[in-house]
Chimera marker file (.cmm) of the C-alpha trace (Angstrom):
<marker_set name="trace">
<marker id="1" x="-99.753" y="42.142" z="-92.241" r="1" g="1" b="0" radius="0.5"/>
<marker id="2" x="-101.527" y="38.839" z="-93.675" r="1" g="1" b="0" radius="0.5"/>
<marker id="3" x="-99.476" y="36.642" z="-95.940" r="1" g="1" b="0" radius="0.5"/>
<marker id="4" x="-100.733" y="36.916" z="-100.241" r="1" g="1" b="0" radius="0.5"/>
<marker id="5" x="-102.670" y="34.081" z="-101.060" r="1" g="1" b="0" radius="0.5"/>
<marker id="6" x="-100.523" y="32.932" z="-103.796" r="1" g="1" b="0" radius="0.5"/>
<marker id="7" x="-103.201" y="31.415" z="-107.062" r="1" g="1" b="0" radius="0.5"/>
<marker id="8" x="-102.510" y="28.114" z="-108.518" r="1" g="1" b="0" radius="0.5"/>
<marker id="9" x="-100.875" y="28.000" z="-112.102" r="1" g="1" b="0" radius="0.5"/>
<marker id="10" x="-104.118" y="27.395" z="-115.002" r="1" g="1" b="0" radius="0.5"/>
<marker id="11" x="-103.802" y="24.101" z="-116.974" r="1" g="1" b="0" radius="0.5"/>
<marker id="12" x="-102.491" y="24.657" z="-120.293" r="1" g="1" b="0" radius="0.5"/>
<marker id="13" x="-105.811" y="24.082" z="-122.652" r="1" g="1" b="0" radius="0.5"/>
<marker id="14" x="-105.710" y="21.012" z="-124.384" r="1" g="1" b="0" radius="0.5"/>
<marker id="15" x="-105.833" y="20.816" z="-128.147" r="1" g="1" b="0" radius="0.5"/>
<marker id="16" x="-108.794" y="19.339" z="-129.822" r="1" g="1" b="0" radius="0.5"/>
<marker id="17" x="-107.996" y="16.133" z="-131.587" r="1" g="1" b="0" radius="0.5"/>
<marker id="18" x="-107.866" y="15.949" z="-135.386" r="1" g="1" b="0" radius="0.5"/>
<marker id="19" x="-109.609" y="12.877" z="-136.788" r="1" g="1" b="0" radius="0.5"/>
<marker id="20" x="-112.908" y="13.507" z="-133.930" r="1" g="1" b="0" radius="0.5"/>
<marker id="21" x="-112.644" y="17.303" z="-134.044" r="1" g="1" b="0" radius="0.5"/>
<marker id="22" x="-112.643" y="17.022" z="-130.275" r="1" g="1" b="0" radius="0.5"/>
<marker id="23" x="-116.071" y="14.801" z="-129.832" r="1" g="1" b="0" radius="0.5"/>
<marker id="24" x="-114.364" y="11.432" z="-129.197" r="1" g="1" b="0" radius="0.5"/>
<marker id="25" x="-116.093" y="9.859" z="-131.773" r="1" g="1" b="0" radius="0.5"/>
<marker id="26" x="-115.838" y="9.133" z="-135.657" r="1" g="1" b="0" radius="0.5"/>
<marker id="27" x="-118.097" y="7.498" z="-138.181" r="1" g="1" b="0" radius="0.5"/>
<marker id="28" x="-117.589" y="3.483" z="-138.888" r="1" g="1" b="0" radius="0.5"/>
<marker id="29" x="-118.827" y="2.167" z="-141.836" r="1" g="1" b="0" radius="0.5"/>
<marker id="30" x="-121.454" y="-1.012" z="-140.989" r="1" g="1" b="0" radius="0.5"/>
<marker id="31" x="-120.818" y="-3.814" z="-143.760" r="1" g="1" b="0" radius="0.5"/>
<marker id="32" x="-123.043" y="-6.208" z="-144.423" r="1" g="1" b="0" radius="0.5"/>
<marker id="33" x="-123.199" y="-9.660" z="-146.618" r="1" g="1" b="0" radius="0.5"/>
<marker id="34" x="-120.758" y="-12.065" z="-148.509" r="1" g="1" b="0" radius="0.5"/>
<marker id="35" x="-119.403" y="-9.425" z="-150.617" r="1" g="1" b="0" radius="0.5"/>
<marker id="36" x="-119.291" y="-6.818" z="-147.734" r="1" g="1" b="0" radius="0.5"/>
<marker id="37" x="-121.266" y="-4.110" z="-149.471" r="1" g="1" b="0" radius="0.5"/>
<marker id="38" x="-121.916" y="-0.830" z="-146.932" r="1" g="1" b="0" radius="0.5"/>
<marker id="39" x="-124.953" y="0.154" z="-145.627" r="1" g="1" b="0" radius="0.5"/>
<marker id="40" x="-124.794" y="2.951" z="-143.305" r="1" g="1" b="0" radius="0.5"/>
<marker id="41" x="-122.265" y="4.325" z="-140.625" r="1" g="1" b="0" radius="0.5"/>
<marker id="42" x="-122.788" y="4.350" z="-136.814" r="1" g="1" b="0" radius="0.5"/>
<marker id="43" x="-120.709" y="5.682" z="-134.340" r="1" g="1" b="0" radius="0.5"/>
<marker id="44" x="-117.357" y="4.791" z="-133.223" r="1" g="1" b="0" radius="0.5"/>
<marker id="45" x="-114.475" y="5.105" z="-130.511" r="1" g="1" b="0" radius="0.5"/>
<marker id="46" x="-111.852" y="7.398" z="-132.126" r="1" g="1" b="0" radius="0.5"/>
<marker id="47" x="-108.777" y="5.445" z="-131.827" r="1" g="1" b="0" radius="0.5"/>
<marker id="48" x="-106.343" y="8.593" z="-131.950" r="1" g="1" b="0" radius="0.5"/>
<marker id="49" x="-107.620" y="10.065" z="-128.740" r="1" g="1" b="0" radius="0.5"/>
<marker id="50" x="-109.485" y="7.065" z="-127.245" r="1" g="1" b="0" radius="0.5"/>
<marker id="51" x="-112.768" y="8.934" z="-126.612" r="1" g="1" b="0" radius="0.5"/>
<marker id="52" x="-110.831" y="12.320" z="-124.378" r="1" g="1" b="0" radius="0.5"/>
<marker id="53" x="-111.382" y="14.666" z="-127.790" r="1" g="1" b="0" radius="0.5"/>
<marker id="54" x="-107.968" y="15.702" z="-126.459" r="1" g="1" b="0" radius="0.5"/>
<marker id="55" x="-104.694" y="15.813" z="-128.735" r="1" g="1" b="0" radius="0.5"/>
<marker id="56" x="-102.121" y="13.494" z="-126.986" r="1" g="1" b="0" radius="0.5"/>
<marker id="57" x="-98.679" y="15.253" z="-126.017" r="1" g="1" b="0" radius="0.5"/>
<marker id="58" x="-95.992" y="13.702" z="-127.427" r="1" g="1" b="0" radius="0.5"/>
<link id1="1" id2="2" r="1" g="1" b="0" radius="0.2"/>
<link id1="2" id2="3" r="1" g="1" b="0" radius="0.2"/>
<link id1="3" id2="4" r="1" g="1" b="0" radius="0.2"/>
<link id1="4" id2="5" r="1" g="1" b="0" radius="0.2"/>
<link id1="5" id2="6" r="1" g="1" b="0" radius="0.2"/>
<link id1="6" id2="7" r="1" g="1" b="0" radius="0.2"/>
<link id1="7" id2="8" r="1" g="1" b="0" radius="0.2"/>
<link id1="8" id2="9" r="1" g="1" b="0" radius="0.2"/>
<link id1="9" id2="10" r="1" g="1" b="0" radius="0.2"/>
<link id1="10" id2="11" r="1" g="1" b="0" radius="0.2"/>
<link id1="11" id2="12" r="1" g="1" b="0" radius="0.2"/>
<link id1="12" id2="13" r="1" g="1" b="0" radius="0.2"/>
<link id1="13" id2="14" r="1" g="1" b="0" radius="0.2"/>
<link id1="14" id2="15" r="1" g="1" b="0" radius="0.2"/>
<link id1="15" id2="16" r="1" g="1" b="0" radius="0.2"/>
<link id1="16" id2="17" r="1" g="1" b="0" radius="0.2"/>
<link id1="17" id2="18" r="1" g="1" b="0" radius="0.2"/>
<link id1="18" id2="19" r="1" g="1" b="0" radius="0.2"/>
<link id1="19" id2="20" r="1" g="1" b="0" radius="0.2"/>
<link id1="20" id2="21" r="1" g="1" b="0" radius="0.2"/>
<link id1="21" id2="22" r="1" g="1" b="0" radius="0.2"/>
<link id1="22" id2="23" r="1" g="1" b="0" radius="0.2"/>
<link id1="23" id2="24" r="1" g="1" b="0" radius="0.2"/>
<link id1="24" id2="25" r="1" g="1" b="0" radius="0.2"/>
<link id1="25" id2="26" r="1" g="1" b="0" radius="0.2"/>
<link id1="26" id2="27" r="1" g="1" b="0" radius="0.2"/>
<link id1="27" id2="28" r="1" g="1" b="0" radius="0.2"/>
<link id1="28" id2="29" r="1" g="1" b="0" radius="0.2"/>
<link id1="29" id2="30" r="1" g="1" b="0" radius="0.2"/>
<link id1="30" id2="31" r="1" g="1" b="0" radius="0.2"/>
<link id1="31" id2="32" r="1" g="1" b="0" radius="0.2"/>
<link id1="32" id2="33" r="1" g="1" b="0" radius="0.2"/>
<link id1="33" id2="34" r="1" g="1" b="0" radius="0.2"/>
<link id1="34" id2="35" r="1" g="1" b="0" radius="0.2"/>
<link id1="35" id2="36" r="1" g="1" b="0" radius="0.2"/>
<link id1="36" id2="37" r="1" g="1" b="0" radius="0.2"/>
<link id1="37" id2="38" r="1" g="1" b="0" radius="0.2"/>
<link id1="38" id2="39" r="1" g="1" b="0" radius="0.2"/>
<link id1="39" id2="40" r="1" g="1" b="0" radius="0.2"/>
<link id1="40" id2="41" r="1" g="1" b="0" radius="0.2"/>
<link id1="41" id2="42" r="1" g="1" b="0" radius="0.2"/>
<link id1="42" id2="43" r="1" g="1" b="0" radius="0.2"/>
<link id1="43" id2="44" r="1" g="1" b="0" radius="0.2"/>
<link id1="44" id2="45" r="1" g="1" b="0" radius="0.2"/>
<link id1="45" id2="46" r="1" g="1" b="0" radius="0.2"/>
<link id1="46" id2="47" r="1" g="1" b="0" radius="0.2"/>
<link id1="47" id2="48" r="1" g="1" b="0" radius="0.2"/>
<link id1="48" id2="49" r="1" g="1" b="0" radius="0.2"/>
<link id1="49" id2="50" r="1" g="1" b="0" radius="0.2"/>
<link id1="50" id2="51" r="1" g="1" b="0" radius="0.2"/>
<link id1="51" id2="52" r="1" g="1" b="0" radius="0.2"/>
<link id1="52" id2="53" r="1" g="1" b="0" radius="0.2"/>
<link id1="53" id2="54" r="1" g="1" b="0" radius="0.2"/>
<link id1="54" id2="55" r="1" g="1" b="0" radius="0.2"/>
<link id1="55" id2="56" r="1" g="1" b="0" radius="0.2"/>
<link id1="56" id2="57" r="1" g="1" b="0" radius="0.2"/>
<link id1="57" id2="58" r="1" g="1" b="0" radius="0.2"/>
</marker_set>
């Protein structure tokens, strides 16, 4: 009788991260002039997940 092929354990799913909501970016404000006044947003490297979208495991 053949040996059971024996399945590999599933990854635990990762959590989304909070500040990106799992997209790996967030919104940086561009500022502009002496007095630093804002004048849009672009896109930025979230810092709390460093771009996975994954919550780290601590």
């Amino acid at each position: 009788m053949a040996a059971k092929k024996q399945t590999p354990p599933r990854p635990l799913a990762a959590k989304q991260c909070g500040p990106c909501q799992g997209t790996g970016e967030v919104p940086v404000s561009v500022r502009v002039g002496r007095k630093r006044r804002v004048v849009g947003q672009q896109n930025g490297l979230c810092l709390a997940c460093l771009g996975t979208g994954e919550a780290a495991t601590d």
